[in-house]
C-alpha positions in Angstrom: 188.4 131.6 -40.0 191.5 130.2 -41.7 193.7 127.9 -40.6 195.1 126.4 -36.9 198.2 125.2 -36.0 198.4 123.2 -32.6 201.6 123.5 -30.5 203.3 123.2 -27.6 205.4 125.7 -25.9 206.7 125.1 -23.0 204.1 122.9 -21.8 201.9 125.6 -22.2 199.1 124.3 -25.1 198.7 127.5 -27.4 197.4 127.9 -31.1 198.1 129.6 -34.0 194.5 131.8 -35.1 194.9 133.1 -38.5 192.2 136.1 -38.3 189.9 137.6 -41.3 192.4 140.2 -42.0 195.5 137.9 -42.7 197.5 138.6 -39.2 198.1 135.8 -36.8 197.8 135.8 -33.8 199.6 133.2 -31.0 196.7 132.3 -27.9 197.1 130.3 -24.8 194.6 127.6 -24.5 193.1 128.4 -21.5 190.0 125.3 -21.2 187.8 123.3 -23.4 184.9 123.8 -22.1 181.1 121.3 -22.9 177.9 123.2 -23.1 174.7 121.7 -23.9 176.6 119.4 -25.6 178.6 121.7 -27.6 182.7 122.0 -26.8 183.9 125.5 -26.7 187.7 126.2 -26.4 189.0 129.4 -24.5 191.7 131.2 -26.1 193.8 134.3 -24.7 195.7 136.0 -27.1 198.8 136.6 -26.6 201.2 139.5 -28.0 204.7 139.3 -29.6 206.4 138.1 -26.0 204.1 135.8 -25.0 201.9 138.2 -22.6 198.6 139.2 -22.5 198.2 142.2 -20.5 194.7 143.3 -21.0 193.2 139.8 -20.1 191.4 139.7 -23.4 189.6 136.0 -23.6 188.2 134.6 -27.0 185.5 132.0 -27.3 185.4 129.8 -29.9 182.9 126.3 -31.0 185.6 123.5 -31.3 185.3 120.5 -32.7 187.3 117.2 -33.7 186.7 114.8 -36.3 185.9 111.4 -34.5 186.4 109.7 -37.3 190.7 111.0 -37.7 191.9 112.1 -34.2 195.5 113.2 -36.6 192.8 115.8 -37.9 193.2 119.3 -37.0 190.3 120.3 -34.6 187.7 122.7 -35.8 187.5 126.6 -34.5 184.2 128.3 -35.2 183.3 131.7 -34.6 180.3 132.1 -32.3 177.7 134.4 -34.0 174.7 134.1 -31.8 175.0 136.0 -29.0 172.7 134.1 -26.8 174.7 131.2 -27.4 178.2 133.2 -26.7 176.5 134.6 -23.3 176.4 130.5 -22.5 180.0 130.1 -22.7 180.9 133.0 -21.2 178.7 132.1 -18.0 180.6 128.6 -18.1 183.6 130.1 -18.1 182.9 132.0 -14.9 181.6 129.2 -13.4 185.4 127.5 -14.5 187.3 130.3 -13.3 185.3 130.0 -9.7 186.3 126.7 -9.8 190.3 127.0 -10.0 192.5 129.5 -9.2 192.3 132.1 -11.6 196.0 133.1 -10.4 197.3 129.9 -11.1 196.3 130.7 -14.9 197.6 133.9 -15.4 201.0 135.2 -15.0 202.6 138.2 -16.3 206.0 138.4 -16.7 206.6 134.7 -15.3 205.3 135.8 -12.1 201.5 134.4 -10.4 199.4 137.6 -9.7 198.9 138.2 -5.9 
């Protein structure tokens, strides 16, 4: 994966995935998310306004450098799919957690 650029948007965290084919692609930051030890950030990408209307959700290892916190964090792809069936059960377990509706809006309106 190639490079990511951290930014805020309207207080909304989102980063900048630059995919194996070139494109880029703006995602919302949903969580960052520990398991077994291991942080995992969730990412839903967004299209060209900001939207993501087929509630598409990436997973991603993360990781920061303790040693220079002005480092840009670490995004690795997940290639095991035991390991990526882990994250996506915490996730569920997030989402039960919070209000899912208080995440996601589309078209700058909370779903009902």
């Amino acid at each position: 994966m190639g490079k990511e650029q951290f930014e805020e948007m309207d207080e909304e965290m989102t980063v900048e995935l630059e995919l194996d084919d070139g494109t880029n692609v703006t995602c919302a930051i949903i969580t960052i998310l520990e398991v077994e030890g291991k942080d995992y950030i969730v990412l839903m990408p967004l299209d060209e306004n900001g939207q993501n209307d087929d509630g598409e959700i990436w997973f991603y290892r993360y990781s920061e450098n303790p040693n220079d916190p002005n480092e840009e964090p670490q995004l690795d792809y997940i290639d095991d799919d035991a390991e990526y069936e882990k994250v996506e059960e915490a996730f569920d377990e997030y989402l039960d957690s919070c209000e899912f509706d208080e995440l996601v809006t589309l078209d700058g309106e909370a779903n009902e």
